[in-house]
N, C-alpha and C positions, 0 to 999 in steps of 0.2 A: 356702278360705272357711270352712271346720269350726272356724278357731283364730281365726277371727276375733270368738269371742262371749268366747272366755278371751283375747282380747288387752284386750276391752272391757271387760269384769268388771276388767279386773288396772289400766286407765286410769283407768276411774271410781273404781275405791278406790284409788288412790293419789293423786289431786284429795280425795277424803276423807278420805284420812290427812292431806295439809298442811291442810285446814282445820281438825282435831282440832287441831294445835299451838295456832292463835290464842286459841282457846277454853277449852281446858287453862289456858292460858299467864295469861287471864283471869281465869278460876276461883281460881289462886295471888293473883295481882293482888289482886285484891277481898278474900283471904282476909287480907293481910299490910297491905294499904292501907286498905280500907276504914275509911271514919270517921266512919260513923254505922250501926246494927244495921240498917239497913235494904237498906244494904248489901252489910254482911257475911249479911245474913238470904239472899243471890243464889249466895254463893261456893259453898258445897256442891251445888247442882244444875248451876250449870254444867263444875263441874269434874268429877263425875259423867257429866253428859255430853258435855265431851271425850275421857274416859274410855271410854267406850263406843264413841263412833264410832271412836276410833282403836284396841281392841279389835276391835272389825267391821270393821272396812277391811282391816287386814292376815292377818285369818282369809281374807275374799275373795280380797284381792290373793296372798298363798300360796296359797291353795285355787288359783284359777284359772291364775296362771303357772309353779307349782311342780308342776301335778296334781296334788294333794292332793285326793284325791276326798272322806276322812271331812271335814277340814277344810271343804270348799266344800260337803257337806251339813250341817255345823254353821254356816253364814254361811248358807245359804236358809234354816234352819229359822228363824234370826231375824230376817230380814228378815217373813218368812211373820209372826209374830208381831207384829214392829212393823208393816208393813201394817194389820193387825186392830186393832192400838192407833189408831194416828191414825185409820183410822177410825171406831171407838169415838170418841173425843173427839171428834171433827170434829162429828157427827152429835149431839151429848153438848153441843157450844157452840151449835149454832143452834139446840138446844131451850129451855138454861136463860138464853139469849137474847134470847128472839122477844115477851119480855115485858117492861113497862116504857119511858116515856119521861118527858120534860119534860113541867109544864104549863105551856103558856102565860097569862100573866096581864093582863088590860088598861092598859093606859099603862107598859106594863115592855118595855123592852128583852132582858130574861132571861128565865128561867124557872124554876119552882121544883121541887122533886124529894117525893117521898111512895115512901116505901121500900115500903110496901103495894105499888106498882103493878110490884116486881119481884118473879121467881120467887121461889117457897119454899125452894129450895135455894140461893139466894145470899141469901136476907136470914139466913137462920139460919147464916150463916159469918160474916157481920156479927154478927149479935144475938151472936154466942157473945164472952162477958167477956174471953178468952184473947186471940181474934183480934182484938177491936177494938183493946185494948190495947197490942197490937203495931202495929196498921194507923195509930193515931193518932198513936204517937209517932213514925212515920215519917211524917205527914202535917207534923205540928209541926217536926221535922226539917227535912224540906224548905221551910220560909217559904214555901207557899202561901199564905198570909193576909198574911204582912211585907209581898211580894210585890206583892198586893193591894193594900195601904193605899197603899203608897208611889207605885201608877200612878193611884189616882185620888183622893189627898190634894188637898184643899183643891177639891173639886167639890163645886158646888152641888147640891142633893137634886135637881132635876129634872133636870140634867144625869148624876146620877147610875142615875137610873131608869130612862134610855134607852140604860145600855150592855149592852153584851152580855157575860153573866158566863161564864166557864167553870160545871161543874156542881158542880166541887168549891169553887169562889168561890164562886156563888151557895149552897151547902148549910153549907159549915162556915166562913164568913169572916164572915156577915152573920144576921140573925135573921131569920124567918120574915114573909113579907108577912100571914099571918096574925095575928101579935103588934101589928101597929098602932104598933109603937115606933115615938119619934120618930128624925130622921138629926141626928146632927154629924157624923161623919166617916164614912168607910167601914167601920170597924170599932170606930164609940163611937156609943150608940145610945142615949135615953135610954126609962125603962120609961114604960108608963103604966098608969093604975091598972084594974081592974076584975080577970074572972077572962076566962080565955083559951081555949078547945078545943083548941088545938094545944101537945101536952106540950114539946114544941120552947122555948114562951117562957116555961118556969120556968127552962131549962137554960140559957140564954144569959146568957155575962159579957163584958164590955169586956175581962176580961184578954185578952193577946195568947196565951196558953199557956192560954183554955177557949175563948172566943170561944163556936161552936157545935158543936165537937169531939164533946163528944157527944152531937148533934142527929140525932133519925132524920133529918133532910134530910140529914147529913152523910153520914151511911152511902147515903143514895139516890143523893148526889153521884157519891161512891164506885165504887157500882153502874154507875151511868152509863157513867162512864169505861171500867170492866169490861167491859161490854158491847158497849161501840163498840171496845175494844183486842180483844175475843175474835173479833167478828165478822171485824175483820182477820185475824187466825192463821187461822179458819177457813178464809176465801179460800185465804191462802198454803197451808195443809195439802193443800186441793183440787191446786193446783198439784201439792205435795211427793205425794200421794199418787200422782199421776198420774204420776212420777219413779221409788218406788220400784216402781210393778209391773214398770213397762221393766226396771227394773234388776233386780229379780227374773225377770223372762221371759229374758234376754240371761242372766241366773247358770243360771238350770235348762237354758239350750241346751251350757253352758261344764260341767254335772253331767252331762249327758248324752256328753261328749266327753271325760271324764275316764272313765265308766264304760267307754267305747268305747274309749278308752287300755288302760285294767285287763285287759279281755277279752282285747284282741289282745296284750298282754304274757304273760299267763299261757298264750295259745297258742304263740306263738312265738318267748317269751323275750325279746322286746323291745319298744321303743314306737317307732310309724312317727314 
C-alpha cells in the first residue's frame, strides 16, 4: 500500500505527459500555419506550455517511479508554486470581473456597452494604443462585422432593433443608440446633424475596415466577452485547483516513501 501513492504520481504524469504532445504539437501548428497575427499572436504561449507540462510530468513520473527523491522534490516544489499561481489568478479574475455589464435600452432587443462600467485594470489594457492596435486588427481579421451585415442584410430597421446582438456586434459593427443616426443597412448608417455627448459618433464610418473599431462601446464589447470567457476559466481553475492539491498531497506521500527508501538504503545497502 506504501507504493501505491508513487504508482499514482507516476499514472497521473504520464496522462500528462500524452496531453503535453497535443499541445506542443499545436503550438508548432499555429506557429507554421497560422494566417492571420492573431493567430500566430497564440503560438508562443501554448507551445510554452506544452513545454512545461511535459517538463513536469516526467520530472514526476521519474521522480516517483525511478525514486529519484531530489527529482520528485523539484516536481513538488512546482507544483507548490503553480498551486499559489492559479490561485493568484483565480481570485485575480473574479475580482477584475465582478464589474461591468450591458445596458438595457427600451424597444431594443440588445444592449449597449460604456467601457466606464468596466474595472480600471481592463479598460486601461484597452485604452493602451499598442494593445488596442493589435486587438482591432484581429477583431477586423475575424469578419465579426462581415459576419454581421451578411445575417441581417436587407432587415427592416424595426425588425432590426429587436434582435439580439452579440456585445461585440452591438459595440464595434453598429453606432451608438446615442448618435440618433439614421438605419439603411446593418452596417450603413446615415449621420444626422447637430452635436453629440457620446464621443463614439464622431468616430463612426460606413467603411467596413472602421465601422466603430475604434469606439469606447467597442472596447466595452470587448470587455464583455473578457469577462464572461474569464469568469469561465475561473470556474474551470476551481475545479483544476482542486486537482492539483490531490495531486500534490498523493506526490508528498510518494516524497515521503522515496526518503523512507533512501534511509533504509543507506542502512542496509539496499531498497525493500
Amino acid at each position: 500500500m506504501a507504493r501505491c501513492s508513487n504508482n499514482l504520481v507516476g499514472i497521473l504524469n504520464f496522462v500528462i505527459f500524452l496531453l503535453s504532445i497535443p499541445i506542443l504539437a499545436g503550438g508548432i501548428w499555429l506557429s507554421q500555419k497560422g494566417s492571420t497575427e492573431c493567430e500566430r499572436f497564440l503560438d508562443k504561449p501554448v507551445i510554452a506550455l506544452g513545454v512545461f507540462l511535459m517538463i513536469v510530468s516526467i520530472a514526476g513520473l521519474v521522480g516517483a517511479c525511478c525514486r529519484v527523491t531530489w527529482l520528485l522534490w523539484v516536481y513538488l516544489f512546482v507544483m507548490f508554486v503553480l498551486i499559489l499561481l492559479v490561485f493568484c489568478f483565480t481570485v485575480f479574475a473574479f475580482v477584475v470581473t465582478n464589474k461591468g455589464a450591458g445596458e438595457t435600452l427600451a424597444n431594443r432587443g440588445y444592449k449597449e456597452y460604456r467601457l466606464g462600467d468596466y474595472s480600471n485594470w481592463l479598460q486601461k489594457r484597452v485604452n493602451s494604443g499598442k494593445n488596442w492596435n493589435k486587438i482591432r486588427s484581429c477583431l477586423v481579421d475575424s469578419k465579426v462585422c462581415s459576419k454581421f451585415e451578411s445575417k441581417f442584410v436587407g432587415e427592416a430597421v424595426d425588425d432590426f432593433y429587436k434582435e439580439h446582438l452579440s456585445a461585440l456586434q452591438s459595440g464595434c459593427c453598429k453606432p451608438s443608440n446615442d448618435c440618433g443616426f439614421t438605419y439603411v443597412s446593418p452596417t450603413n448608417w446615415t449621420r444626422t446633424g447637430g452635436t453629440h455627448s457620446n464621443p463614439d459618433c464622431a468616430l463612426w464610418d460606413n467603411r467596413s475596415d472602421k465601422l466603430c473599431f475604434d469606439c469606447q462601446s467597442c472596447k466595452a464589447g470587448l470587455l464583455d466577452n473578457i469577462k464572461s470567457a474569464w469568469k469561465k476559466v475561473a470556474v474551470v481553475n476551481i475545479v483544476f485547483l482542486v486537482f492539483l492539491v490531490i495531486v500534490y498531497s498523493v506526490g508528498c506521500c510518494a516524497f515521503r516513501n522515496n526518503r523512507r527508501d533512501d534511509t533504509y538504503s543507506r542502512s542496509y545497502g539496499y531498497k525493500p
